[in-house]
C-alpha angles and dihedrals in degrees: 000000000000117000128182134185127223147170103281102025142324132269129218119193123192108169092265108041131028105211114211104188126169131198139167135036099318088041099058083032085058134029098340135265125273135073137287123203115202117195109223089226086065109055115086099182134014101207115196140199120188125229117253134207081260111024142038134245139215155201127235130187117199114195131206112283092025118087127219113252117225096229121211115256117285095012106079089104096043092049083041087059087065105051127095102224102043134078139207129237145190126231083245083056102048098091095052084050098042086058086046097048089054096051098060084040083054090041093046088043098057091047094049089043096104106189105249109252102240120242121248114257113262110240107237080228085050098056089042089058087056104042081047087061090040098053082032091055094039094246084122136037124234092249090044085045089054092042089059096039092056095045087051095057100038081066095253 
């Protein structure tokens, strides 16, 4: 479980829902107070603003049917402030989200990793039939059609 703290509210992350809850006065002044459980399999994207000397950052997680917003210059954080599923952070709490942040990208990563199918194996008489059309249609010399032929069959 990894948990952070921010500006506007904390985040708990548990491998399978990332838990937004806010409490106190800037929570109930700003978005409400109360939690917000994400399931992972519903966030499409984690966008992520870094915290500056002289301003904060923030991370945002977009999930799927509701589209990201282009915000204008030099108000992403204050628009950010606003959103339900995003929360605020200082420069002193950058490290403790960006861990965070790796570890739903992990998570997301490992949901979205589909094992490759294996090729079928290529029959030695299969790949001969084709070096033969390709010699027969001049594509290959006879000295390039023997070099492959004898790489083929040496097992290379």
């Amino acid at each position: 479980m990894t948990e952070v703290r921010g500006r506007n509210g904390q985040i708990a992350f548990d491998g399978t829902y990332i838990t937004i809850l806010r409490r106190g006065l800037r929570a109930r002044v700003s978005i409400g107070k109360g939690e917000k459980r994400i399931p992972l399999a519903a966030v499409v994207s984690v966008q992520w603003k870094p915290a500056g000397s002289l301003v904060n950052g923030f991370i945002q997680f977009e999930t799927a049917g509701v589209g990201g917003t282009r915000s204008r210059a030099g108000s992403q954080t204050k628009q950010a402030g606003r959103d339900e599923n995003s929360v605020i952070f200082t420069k002193a709490q950058m490290s403790a989200f960006a861990e965070l942040r790796a570890a739903v990208e992990r998570a997301l990563a490992a949901r979205h990793n589909v094992v490759p199918q294996q090729a079928a194996p290529v029959s030695v008489a299969d790949e001969l039939q084709k070096l033969v059309a390709l010699a027969r249609q001049g594509v290959l010399s006879q000295q390039e059609f023997e070099a492959q032929k004898a790489r083929l069959l040496a097992g290379r």
